[in-house]
Legacy VTK file of the C-alpha trace (Angstrom):
# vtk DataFile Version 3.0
C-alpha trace
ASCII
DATASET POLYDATA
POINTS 53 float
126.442 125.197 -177.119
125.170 126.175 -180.888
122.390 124.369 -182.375
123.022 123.892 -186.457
119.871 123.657 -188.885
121.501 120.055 -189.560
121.735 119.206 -186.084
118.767 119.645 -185.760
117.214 118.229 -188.742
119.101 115.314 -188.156
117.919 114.523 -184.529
114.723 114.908 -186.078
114.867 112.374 -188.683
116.312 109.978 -185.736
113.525 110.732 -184.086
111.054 110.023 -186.781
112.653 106.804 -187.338
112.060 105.916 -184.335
108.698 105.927 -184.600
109.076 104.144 -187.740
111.075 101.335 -185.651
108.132 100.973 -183.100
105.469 100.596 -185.794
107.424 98.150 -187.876
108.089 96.304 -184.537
104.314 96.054 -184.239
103.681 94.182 -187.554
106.075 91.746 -186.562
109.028 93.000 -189.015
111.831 92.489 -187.395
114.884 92.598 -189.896
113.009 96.092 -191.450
113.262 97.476 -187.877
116.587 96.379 -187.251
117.869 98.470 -190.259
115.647 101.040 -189.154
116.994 101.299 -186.070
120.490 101.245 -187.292
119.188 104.213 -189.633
118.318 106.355 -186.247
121.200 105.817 -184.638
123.275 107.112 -187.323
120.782 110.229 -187.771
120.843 110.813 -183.650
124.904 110.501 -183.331
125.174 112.415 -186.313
123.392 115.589 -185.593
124.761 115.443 -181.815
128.360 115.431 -183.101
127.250 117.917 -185.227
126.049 120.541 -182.059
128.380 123.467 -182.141
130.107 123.663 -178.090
LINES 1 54
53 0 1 2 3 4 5 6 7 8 9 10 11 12 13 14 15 16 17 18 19 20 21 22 23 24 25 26 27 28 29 30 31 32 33 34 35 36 37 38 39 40 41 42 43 44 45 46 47 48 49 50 51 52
């Protein structure tokens, strides 16, 4: 199993949106962390199908 720069960069950005998710979730914006979270999932499937076996 190979890592990629872009696999990586893109579990990253998942990950920071997730965090983005959370903290729009706590001001009470829920459509904003709805597309959010549809943003993360994206960036998270993407740079897994994106790891090198």
């Amino acid at each position: 199993m190979q890592f990629t720069t872009s696999a990586v960069l893109l579990i990253a950005l998942g990950l920071f949106l997730v965090g983005g998710v959370i903290s729009v979730v706590r001001q009470g914006l829920r459509l904003f962390a709805v597309i959010l979270g549809a943003a993360a999932v994206l960036a998270i499937v993407s740079g897994v199908l994106r790891i090198e076996f």
